[in-house]
N, CA, C and O atoms as a GROMACS GRO file, in nm:
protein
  268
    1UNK      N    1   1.453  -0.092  -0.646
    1UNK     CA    2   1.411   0.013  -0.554
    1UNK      C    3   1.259   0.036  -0.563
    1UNK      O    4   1.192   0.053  -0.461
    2UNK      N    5   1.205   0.035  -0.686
    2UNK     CA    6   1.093   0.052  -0.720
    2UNK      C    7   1.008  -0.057  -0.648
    2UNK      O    8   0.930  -0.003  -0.569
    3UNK      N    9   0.999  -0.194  -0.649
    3UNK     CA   10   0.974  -0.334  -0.557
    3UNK      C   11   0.979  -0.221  -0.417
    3UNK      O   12   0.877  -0.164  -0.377
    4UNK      N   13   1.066  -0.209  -0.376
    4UNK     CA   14   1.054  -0.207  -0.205
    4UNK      C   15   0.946  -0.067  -0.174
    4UNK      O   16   0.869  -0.076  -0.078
    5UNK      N   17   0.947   0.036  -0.245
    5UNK     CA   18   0.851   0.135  -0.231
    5UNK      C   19   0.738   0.039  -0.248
    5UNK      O   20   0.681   0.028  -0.140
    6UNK      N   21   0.696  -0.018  -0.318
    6UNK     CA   22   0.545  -0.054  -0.323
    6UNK      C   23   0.564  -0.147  -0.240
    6UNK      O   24   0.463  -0.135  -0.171
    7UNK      N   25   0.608  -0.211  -0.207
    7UNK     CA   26   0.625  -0.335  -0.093
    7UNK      C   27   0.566  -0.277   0.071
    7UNK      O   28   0.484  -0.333   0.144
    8UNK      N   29   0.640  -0.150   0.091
    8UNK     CA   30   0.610  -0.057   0.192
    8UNK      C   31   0.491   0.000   0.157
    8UNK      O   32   0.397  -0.016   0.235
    9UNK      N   33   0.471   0.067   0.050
    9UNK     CA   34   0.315   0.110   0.018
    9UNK      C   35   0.213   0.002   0.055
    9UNK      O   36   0.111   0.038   0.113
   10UNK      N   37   0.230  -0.109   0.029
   10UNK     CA   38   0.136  -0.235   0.073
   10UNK      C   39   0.144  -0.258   0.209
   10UNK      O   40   0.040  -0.289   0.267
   11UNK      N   41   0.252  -0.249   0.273
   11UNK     CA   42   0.262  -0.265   0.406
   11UNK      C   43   0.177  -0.189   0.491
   11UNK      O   44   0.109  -0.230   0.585
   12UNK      N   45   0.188  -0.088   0.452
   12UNK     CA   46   0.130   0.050   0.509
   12UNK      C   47  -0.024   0.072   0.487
   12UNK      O   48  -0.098   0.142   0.557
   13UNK      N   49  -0.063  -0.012   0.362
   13UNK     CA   50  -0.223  -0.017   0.366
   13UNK      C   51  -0.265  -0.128   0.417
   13UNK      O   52  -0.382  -0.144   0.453
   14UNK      N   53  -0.135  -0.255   0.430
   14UNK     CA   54  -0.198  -0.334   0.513
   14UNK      C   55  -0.251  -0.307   0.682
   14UNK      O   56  -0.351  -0.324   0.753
   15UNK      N   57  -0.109  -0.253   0.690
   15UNK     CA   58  -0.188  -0.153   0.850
   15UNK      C   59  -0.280  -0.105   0.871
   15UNK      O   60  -0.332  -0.116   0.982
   16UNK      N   61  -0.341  -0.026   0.761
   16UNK     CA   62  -0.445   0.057   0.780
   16UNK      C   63  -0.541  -0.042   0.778
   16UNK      O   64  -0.618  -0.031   0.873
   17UNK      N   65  -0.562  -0.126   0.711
   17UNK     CA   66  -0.682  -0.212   0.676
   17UNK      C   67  -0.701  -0.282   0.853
   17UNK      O   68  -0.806  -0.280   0.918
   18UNK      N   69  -0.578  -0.335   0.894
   18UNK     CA   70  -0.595  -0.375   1.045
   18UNK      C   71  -0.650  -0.303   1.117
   18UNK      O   72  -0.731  -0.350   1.196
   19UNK      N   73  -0.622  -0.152   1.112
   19UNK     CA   74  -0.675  -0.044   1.244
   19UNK      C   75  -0.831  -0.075   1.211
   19UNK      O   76  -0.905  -0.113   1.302
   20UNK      N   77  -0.888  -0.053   1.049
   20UNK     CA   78  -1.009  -0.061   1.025
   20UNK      C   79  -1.077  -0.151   1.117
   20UNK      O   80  -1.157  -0.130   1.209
   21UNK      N   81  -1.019  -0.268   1.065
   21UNK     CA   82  -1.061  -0.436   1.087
   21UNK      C   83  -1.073  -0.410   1.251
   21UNK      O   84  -1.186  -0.383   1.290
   22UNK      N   85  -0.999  -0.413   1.320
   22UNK     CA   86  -0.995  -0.420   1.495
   22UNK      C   87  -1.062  -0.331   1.539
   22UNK      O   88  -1.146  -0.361   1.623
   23UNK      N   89  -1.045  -0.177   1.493
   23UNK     CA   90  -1.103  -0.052   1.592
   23UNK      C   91  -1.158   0.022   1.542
   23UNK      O   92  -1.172   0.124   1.609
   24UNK      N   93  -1.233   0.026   1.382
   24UNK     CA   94  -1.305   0.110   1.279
   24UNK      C   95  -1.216   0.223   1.263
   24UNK      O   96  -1.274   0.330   1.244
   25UNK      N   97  -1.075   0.227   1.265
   25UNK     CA   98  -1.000   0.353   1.256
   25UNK      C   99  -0.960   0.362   1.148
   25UNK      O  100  -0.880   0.273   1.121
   26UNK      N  101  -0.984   0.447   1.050
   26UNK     CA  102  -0.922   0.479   0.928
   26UNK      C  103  -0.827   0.556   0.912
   26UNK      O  104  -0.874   0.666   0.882
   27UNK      N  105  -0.681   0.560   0.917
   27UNK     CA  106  -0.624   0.638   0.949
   27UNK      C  107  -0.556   0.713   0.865
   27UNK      O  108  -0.475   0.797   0.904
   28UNK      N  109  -0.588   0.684   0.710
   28UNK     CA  110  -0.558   0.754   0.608
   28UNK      C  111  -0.665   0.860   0.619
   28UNK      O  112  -0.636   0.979   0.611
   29UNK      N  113  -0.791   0.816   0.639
   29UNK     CA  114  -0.923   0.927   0.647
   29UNK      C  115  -0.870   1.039   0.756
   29UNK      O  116  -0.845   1.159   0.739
   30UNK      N  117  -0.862   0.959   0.871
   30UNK     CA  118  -0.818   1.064   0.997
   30UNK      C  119  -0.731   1.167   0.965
   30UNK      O  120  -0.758   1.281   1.004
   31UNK      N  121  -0.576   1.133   0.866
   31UNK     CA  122  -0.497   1.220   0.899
   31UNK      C  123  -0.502   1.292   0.760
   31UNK      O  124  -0.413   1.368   0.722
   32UNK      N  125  -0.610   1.262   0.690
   32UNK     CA  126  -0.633   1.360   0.553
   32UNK      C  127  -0.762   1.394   0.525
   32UNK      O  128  -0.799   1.449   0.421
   33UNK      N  129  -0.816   1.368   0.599
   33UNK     CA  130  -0.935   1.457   0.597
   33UNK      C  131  -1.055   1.428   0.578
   33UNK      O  132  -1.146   1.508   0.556
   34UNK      N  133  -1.063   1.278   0.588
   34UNK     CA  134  -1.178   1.222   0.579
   34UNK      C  135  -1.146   1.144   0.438
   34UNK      O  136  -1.066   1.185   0.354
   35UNK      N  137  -1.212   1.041   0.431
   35UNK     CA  138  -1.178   0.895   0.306
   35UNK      C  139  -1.264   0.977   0.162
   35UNK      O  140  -1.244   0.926   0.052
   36UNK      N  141  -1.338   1.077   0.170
   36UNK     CA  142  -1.382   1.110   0.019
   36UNK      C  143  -1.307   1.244  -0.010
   36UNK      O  144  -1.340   1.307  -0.110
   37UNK      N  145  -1.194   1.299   0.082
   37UNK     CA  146  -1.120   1.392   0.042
   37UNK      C  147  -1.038   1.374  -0.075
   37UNK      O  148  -1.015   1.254  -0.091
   38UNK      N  149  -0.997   1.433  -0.144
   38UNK     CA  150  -0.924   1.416  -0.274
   38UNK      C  151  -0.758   1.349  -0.217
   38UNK      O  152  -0.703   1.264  -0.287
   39UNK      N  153  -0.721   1.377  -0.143
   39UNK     CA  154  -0.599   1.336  -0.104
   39UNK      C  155  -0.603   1.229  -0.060
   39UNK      O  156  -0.517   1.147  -0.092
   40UNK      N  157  -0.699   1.198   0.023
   40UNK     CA  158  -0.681   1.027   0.101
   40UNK      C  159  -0.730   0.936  -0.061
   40UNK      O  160  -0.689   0.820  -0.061
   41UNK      N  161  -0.812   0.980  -0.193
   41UNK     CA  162  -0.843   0.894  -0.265
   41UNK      C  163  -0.710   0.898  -0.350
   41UNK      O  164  -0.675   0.818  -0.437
   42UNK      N  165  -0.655   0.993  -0.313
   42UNK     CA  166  -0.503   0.944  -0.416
   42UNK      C  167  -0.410   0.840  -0.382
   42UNK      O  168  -0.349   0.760  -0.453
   43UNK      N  169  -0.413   0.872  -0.198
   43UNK     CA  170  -0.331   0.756  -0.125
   43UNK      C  171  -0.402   0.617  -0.150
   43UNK      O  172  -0.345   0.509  -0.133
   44UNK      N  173  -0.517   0.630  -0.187
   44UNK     CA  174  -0.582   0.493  -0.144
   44UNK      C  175  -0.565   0.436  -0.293
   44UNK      O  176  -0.545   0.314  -0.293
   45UNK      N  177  -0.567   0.487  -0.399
   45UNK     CA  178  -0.532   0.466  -0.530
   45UNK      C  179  -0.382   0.434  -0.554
   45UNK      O  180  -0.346   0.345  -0.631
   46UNK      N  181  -0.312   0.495  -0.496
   46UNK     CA  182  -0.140   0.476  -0.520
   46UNK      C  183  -0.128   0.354  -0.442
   46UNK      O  184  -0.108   0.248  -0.501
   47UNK      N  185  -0.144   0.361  -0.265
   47UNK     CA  186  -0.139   0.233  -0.239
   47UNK      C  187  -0.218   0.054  -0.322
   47UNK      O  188  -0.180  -0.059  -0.289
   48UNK      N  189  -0.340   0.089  -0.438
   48UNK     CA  190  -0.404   0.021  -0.471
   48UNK      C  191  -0.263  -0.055  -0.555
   48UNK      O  192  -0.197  -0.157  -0.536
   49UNK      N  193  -0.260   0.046  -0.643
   49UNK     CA  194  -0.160   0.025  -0.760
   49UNK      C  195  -0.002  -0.016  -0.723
   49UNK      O  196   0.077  -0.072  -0.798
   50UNK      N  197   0.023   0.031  -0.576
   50UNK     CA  198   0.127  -0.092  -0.548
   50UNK      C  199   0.114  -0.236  -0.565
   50UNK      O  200   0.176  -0.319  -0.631
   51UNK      N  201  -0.020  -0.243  -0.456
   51UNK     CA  202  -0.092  -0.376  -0.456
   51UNK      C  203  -0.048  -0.485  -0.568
   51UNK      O  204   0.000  -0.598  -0.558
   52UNK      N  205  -0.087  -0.392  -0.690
   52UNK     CA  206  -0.128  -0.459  -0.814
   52UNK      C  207  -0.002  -0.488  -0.859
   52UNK      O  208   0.005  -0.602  -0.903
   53UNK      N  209   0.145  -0.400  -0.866
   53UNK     CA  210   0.247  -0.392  -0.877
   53UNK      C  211   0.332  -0.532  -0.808
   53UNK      O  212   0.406  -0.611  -0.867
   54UNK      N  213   0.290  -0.529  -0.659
   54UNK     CA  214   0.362  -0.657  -0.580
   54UNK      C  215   0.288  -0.772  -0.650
   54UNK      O  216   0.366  -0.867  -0.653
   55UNK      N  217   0.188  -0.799  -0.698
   55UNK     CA  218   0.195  -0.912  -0.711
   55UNK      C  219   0.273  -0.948  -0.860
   55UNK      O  220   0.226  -1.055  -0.900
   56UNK      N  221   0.359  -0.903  -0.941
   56UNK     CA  222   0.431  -0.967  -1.019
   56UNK      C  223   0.547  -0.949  -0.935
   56UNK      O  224   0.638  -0.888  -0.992
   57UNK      N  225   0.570  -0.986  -0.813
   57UNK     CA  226   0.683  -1.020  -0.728
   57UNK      C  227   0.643  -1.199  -0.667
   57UNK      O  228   0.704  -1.276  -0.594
   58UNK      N  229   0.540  -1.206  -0.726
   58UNK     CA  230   0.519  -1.357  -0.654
   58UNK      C  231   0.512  -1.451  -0.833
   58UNK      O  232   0.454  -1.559  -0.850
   59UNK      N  233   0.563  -1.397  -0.906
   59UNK     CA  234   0.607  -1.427  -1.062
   59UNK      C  235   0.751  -1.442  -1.087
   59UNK      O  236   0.804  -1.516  -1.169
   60UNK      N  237   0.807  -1.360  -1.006
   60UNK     CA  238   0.964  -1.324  -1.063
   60UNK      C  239   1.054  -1.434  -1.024
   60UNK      O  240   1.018  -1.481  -0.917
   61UNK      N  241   1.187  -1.507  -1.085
   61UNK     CA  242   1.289  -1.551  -1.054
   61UNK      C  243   1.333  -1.488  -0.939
   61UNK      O  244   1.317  -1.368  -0.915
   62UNK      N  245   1.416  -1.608  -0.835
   62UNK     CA  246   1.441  -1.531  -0.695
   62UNK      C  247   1.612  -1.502  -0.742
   62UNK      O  248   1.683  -1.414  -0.693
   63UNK      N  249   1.651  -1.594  -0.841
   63UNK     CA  250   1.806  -1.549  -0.860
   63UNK      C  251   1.843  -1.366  -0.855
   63UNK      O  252   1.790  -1.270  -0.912
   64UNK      N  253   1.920  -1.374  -0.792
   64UNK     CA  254   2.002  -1.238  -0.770
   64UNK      C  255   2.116  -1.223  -0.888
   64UNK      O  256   2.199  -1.313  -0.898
   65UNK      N  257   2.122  -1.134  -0.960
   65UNK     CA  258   2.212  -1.126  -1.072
   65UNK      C  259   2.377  -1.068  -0.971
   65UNK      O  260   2.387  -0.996  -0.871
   66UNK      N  261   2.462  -1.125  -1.040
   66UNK     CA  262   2.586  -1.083  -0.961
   66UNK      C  263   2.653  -1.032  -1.076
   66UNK      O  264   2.628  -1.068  -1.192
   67UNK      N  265   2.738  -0.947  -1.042
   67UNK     CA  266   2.828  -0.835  -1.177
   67UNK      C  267   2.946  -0.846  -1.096
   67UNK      O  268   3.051  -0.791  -1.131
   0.00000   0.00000   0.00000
């Protein structure tokens, strides 16, 4: 469960990084208050630390354990 939250956390900053990239839209800044507000640097920190999280998903065995 923990994998798919950060999976989506990455997803979701990958979006943002696109709006940046195409239309200068920051949209974590926009809907919190600007990118040096304390809240958008938490999102931007939590989403970091997914980041860092998914990549020991490109490490792991793909076997599925069966019970």
């Amino acid at each position: 469960m923990f994998d798919k939250i950060c999976l989506i956390l990455v997803i979701i900053g990958a979006l943002n990084w696109g709006l940046v990239g195409l239309f200068e839209f920051d949209l974590v800044a926009w809907a919190f208050g600007g990118a040096t507000a304390i809240i958008s640097r938490i999102i931007y920190t939590v989403i970091a630390l997914a980041g860092i999280w998914c990549i020991s998903l490109l490490f792991r065995d793909r076997a599925v354990a069966t019970d």
